[in-house]
C-alpha positions in Angstrom: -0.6 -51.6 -18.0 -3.8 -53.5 -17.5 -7.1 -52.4 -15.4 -6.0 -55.3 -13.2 -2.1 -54.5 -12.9 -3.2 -50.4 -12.1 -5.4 -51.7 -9.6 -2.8 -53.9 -7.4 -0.1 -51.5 -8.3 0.1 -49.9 -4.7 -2.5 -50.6 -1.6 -0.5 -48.3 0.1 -1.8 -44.4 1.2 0.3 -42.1 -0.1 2.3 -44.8 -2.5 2.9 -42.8 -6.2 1.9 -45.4 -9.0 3.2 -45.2 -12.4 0.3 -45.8 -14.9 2.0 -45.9 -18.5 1.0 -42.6 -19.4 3.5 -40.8 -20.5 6.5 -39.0 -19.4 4.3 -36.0 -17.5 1.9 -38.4 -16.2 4.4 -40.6 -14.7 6.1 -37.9 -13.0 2.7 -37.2 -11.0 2.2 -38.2 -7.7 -1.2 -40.3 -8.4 -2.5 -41.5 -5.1 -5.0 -44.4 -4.0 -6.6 -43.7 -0.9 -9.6 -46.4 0.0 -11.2 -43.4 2.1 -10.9 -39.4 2.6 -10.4 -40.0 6.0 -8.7 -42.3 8.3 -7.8 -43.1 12.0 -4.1 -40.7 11.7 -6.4 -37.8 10.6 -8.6 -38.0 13.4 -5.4 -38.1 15.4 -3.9 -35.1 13.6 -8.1 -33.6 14.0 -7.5 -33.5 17.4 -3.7 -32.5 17.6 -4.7 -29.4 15.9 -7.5 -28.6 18.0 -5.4 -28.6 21.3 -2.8 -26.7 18.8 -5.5 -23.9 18.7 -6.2 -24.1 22.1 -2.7 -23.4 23.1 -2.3 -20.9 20.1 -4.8 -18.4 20.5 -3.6 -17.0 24.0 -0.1 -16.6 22.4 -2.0 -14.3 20.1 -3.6 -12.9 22.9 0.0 -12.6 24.4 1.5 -11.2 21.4 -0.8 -8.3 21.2 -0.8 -7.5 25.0 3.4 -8.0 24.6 2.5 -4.8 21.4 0.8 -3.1 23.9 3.4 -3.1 26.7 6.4 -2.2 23.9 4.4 0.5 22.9 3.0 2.4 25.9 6.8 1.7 27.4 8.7 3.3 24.3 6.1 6.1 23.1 4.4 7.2 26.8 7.0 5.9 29.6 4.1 3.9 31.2 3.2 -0.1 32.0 0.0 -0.8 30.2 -1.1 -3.7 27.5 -4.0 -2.5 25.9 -3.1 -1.4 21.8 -2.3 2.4 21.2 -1.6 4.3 18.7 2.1 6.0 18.9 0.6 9.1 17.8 -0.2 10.9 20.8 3.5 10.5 22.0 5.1 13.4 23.2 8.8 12.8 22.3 9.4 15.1 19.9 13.0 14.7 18.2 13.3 11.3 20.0 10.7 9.5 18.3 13.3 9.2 15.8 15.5 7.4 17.9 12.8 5.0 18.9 12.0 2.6 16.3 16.2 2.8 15.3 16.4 1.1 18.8 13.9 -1.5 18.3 14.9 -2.5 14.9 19.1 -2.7 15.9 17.5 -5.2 18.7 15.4 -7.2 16.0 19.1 -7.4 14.2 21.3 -8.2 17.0 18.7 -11.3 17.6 18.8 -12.0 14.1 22.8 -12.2 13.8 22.7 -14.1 16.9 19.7 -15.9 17.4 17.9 -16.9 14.3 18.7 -15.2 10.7 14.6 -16.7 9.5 12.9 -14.0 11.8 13.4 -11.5 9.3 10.7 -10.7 6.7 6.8 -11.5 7.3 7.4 -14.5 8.2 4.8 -16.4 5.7 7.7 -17.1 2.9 10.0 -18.4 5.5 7.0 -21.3 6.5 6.3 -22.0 2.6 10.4 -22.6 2.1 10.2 -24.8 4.9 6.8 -26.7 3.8 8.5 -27.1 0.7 12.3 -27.7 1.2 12.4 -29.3 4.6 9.6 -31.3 5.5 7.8 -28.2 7.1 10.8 -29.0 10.0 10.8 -25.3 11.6 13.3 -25.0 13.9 12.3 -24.8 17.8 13.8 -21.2 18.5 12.0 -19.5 15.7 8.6 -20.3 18.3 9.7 -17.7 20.2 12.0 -15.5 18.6 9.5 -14.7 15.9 6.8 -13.2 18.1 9.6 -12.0 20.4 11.4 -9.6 17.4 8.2 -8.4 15.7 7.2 -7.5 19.5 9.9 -5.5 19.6 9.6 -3.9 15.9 6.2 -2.9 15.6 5.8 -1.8 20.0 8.9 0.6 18.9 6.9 2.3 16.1 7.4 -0.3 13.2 4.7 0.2 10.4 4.0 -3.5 10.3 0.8 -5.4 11.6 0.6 -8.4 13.8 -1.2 -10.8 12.2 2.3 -11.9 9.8 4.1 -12.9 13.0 1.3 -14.6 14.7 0.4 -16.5 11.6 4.7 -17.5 11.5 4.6 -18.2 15.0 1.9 -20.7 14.9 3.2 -22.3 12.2 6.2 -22.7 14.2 4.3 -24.3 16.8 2.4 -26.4 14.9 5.9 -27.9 13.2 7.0 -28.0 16.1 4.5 -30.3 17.6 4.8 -32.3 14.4 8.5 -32.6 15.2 7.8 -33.9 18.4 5.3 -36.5 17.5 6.2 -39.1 15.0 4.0 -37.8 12.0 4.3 -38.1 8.6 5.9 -34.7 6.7 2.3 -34.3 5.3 0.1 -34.3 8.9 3.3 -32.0 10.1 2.6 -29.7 6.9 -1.1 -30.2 8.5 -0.2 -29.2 11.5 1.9 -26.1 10.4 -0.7 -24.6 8.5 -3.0 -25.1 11.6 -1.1 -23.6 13.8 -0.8 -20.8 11.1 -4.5 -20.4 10.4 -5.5 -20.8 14.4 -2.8 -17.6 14.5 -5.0 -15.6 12.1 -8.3 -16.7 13.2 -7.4 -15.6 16.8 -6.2 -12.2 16.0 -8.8 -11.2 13.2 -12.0 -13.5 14.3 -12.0 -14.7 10.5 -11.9 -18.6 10.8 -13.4 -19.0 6.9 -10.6 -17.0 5.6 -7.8 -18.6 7.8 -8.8 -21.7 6.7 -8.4 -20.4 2.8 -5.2 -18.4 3.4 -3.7 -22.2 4.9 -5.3 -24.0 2.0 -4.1 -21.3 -0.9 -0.8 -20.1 0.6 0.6 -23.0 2.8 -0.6 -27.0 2.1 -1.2 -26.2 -1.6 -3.7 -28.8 -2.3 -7.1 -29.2 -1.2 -7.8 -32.9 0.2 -10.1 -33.9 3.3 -6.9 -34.9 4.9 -5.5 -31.5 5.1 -8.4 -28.7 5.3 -10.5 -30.9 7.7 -8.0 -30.9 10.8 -7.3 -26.8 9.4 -11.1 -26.4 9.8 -11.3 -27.9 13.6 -7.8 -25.8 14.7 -9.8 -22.4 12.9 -13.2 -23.3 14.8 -11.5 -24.2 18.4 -9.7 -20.9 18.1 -12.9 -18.9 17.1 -14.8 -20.4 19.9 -11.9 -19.2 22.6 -11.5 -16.1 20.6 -14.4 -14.0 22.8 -12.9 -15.1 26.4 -9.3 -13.5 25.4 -10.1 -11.0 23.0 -13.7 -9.8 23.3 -16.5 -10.1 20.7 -16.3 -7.1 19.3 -15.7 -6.7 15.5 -12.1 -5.4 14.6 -13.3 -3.1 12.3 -16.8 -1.2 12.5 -18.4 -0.1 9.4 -21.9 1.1 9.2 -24.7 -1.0 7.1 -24.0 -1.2 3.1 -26.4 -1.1 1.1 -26.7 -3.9 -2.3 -24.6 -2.8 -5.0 -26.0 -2.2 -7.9 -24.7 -3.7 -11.6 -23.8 -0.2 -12.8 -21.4 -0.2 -9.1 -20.3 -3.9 -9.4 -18.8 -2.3 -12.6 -17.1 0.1 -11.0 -15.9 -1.9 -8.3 -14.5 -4.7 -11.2 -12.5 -1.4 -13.0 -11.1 -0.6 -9.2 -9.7 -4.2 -8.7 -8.1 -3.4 -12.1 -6.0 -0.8 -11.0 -5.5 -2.4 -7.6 -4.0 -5.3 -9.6 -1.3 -2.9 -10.9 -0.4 -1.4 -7.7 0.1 -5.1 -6.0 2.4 -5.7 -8.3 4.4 -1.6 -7.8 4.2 -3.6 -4.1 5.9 -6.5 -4.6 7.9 -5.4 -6.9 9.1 -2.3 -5.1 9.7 -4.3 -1.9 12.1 -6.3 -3.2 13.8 -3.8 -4.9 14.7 -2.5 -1.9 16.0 -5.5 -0.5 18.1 -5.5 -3.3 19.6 -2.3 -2.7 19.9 -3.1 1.3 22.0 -6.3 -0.4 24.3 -4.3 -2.1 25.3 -2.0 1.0 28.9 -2.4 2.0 27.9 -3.3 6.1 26.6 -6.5 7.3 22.7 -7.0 7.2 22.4 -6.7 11.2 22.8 -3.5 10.9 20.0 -3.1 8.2 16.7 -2.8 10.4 18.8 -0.2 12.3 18.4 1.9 8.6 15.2 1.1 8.0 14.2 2.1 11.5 15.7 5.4 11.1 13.6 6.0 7.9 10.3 4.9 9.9 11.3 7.9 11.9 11.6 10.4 10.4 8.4 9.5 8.3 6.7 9.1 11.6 8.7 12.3 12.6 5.8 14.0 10.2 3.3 11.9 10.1 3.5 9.9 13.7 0.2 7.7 12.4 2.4 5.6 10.0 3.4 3.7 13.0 2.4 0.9 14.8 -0.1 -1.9 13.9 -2.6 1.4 12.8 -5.7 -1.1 12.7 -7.6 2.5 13.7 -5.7 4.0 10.6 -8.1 1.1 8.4 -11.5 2.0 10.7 -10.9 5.7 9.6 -10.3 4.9 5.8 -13.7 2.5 5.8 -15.4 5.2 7.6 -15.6 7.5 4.4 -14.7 10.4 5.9 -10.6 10.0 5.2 -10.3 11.5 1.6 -8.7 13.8 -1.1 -5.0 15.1 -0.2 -4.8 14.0 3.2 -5.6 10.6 2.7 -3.5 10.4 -0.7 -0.5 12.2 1.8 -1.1 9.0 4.2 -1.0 6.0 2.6 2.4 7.5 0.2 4.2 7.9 3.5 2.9 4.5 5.2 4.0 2.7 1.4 7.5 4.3 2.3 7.9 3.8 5.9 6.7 -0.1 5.4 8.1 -0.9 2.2 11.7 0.4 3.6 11.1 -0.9 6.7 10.3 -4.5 5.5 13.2 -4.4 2.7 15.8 -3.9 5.6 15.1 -7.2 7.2 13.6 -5.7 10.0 10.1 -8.4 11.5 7.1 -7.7 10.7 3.8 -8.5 8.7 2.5 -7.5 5.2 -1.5 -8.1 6.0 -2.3 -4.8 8.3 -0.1 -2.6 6.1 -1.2 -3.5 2.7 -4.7 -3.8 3.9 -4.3 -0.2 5.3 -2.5 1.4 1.9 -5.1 -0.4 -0.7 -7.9 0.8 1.5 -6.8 4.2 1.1 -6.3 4.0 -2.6 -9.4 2.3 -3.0 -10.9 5.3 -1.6 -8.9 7.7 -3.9 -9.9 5.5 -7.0 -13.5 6.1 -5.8 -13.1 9.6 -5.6 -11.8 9.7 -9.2 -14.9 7.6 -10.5 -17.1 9.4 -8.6 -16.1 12.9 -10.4 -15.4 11.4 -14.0 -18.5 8.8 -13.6 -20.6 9.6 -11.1 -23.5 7.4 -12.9 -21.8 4.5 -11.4 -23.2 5.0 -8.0 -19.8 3.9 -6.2 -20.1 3.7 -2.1 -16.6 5.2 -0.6 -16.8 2.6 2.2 -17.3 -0.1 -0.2 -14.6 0.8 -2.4 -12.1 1.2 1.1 -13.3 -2.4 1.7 -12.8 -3.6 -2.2 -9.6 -1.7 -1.9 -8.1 -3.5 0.7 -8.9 -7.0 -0.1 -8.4 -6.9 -3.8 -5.2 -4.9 -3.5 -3.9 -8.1 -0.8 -5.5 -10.7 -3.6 -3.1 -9.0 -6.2 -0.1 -8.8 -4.1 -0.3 -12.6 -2.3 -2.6 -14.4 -4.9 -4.8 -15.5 -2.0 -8.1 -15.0 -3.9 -10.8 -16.6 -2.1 -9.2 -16.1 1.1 -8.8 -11.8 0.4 -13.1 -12.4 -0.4 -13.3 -14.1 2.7 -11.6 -12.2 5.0 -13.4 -8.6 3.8 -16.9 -10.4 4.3 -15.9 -11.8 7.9 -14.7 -8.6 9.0 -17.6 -6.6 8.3 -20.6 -9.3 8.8 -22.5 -7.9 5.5 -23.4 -10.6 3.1 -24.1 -6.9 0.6 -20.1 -7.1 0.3 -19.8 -10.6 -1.6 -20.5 -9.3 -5.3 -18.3 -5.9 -5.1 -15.8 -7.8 -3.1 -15.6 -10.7 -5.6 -15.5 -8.2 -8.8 -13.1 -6.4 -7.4 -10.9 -9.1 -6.2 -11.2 -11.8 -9.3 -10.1 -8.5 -11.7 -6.7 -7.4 -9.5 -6.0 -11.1 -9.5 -6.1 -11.6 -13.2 -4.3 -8.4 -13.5 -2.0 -9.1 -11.0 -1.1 -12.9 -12.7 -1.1 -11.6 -16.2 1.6 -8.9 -15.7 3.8 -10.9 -12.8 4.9 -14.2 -12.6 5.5 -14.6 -8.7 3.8 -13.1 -5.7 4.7 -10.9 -2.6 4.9 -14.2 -0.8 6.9 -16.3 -3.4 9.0 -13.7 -5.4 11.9 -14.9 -2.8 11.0 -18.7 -2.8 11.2 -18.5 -6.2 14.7 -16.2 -6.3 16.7 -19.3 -4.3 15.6 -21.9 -6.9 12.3 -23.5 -5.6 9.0 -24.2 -7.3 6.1 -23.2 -5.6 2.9 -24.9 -6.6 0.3 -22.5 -7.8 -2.2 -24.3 -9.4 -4.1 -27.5 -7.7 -4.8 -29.8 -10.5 -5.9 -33.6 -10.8 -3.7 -35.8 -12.8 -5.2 -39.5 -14.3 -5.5 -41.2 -17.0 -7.2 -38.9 -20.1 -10.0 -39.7 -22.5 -8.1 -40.3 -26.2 -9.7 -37.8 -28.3 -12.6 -39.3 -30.8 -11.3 -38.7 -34.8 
């Protein structure tokens, strides 16, 4: 094909040419676009902006909705601040609690929407990729509605998962509405999505990521500018609903130095191999809940009656537990009681989340590789203690490298740590710690936490964001 006959073959946006290049070329979707932006993305700019607007009181909702569940089920009283189920008085009965709430969560998955079960994230990626990100209307409000009801009655799950489904819902939604394109309503889902997160953690630079890495998979003016505008509206409402506090607080670190980046890079080594024990243990059990001769509404009702006995013994496995990750990043949560913890918060949550049950994978796995990051710390500390290693630190590495393994989200796992804690001294340990579980994590498992299903029914999910065109022929 000539220079002339490539360059009239499509004046269209979005129009695939065929160049002549070859059977793996021509199956590439090689777009012409005269500009980065245009008028319809400053439309979709500003649809995602009032998205945010309307989506970070839902979060605001959700939580307080937490709240009520919890201080109704665990303390017989109205109130919609966050608590801890800990301090319950119930004795025996605590058992009986999060059995309830998880034979609700599968009564209204049997008869309201069968996608509320899981964390939510997959369920939006199989609909980006299979249906023209087309969620359907009910999942708006049966998704924040269920995991309400499972993690207020003592499920070990956080809330960011849901929130992050439920905006995605919304943002389809709107795009469902509107006559868009499929792409600006994949826009729009993963704005909804990353207003959800930014709202509930006040991390807009890592929302932004986690839409980019997990959800649109490509990177292109036309998708992470209108993701930027929905993550800044929501973090500029953010301190009228929830406050300006930081979630977690950590005291000052100081720089690390290169014997400790070290150290940190061998910790994201073995957080690598523990993502993948995650992922791979998680749907293990779903596999074994599969093979159970009862019909899967009944599962969360199983699962729920694990969560209580472990919380039956340890009552601090349950609930959101966002104090449970302040303790472990405070340093002073080690050795036996620590290591005791995060085994029986890895059983109650990985059970819990096989069974079908709603919930979210970001609190817990952030609150089990925080601990272990700590453990691993400890270990270095005794066998190596040249290394210098900071306990807090390596919580903090912990946590985001061990969610970098399990979900592949690297840049936004960096992100997220350094938002959380405000300390630019966290970039270097964070990004040696996370870059190593990564490779790890890729080199020894082909799919992800967040794909392993995806990939199970038959899709392909995009991992890898590459430019196609025509190629230099090499010299002889």
């Amino acid at each position: 094909m000539s220079d002339h006959e490539i360059k009239n073959a499509s004046t269209t946006p979005g129009l695939p040419i065929s160049l002549g290049l070859g059977p793996v070329l021509e199956k590439a979707d090689v777009e012409r676009h005269p500009r980065a932006l245009d008028r319809r993305s400053l439309l979709v700019g500003a649809l995602c902006i009032g998205l945010a607007l309307i989506m970070t009181p839902i979060a605001r909702g959700l939580m307080a909705l937490i709240g009520l569940i919890t201080n109704l089920a665990f303390y017989q009283r109205v109130g919609f601040d966050l608590v801890s189920p800990a301090g319950h008085h119930l004795g025996l009965f605590v058992i009986a609690v999060p059995v309830i709430g998880s034979l609700i969560v599968g009564l209204m998955a049997r008869f309201g929407a069968k996608a509320i079960r899981g964390h939510g994230i997959p369920e939006a990626m199989e609909q980006i990729l299979t249906n023209d990100s087309r969620i359907p209307v009910r999942m708006t409000f049966l998704k924040p509605l269920s995991a309400a009801i499972a993690i207020g009655t003592g499920g070990p799950f956080g809330a960011e998962g849901p929130i992050i489904a439920t905006g995605g819902a919304l943002g389809s939604l709107l795009g469902q509405v509107i006559h868009v394109t499929a792409h600006e309503r994949k826009t729009l889902l993963a704005a909804g999505a990353a207003a959800g997160m930014t709202a509930i953690f006040g991390t807009p630079f890592s929302a932004i990521l986690l839409a980019i890495e997990l959800l649109v998979f490509e990177f292109r003016p036309r998708s992470f500018i209108p993701i930027a505008l929905a993550a800044l509206s929501a973090i500029m409402l953010r301190p009228f609903l929830f406050g300006t506090d930081l979630l977690f607080h950590i005291a000052i670190f100081a720089p690390a130095s290169p014997a400790a980046l070290i150290g940190y890079a061998a910790l994201g080594v073995i957080m690598g191999l523990f993502a993948v024990i995650i992922a791979k243990s998680t749907y293990l059990i779903e596999d074994l809940f599969e093979r159970l001769p009862i019909h899967w509404m009944w599962w969360p009702a199983i699962g729920g009656l694990i969560v209580g006995l472990v919380g039956l013994w340890e009552p601090r496995v349950m609930g959101v537990g966002y104090d449970n990750i302040d303790r472990i990043l405070s340093g002073n949560f080690l050795g036996i009681a620590l290591l005791t913890f995060c085994l029986l918060k890895f059983i109650a949550w990985s059970i819990a989340l096989g069974s079908g049950t709603s919930g979210g994978t970001l609190a817990p796995i952030f609150t089990i590789g925080g601990g272990l990051g700590v453990l691993t710390a400890q270990v270095f500390e005794a066998a190596l203690p040249s290394l210098g290693l900071d306990l807090r630190m390596a919580g903090l590495v912990g946590m985001a490298a061990c969610f970098a393994g399990a979900s592949r989200a690297l840049f936004a796992s960096v992100l997220f740590a350094l938002e959380v804690t405000q300390q630019f001294n966290t970039l270097l340990p964070l990004l040696a710690g996370c870059a190593t579980a990564f490779m790890v994590s890729a080199f020894v498992m082909k799919t992800t936490i967040m794909t392993e299903k995806l990939v199970r029914r038959g899709h392909h999910v995009p991992s890898e964001y590459m430019a196609h065109g025509p190629q230099t022929p090499a010299k002889p």
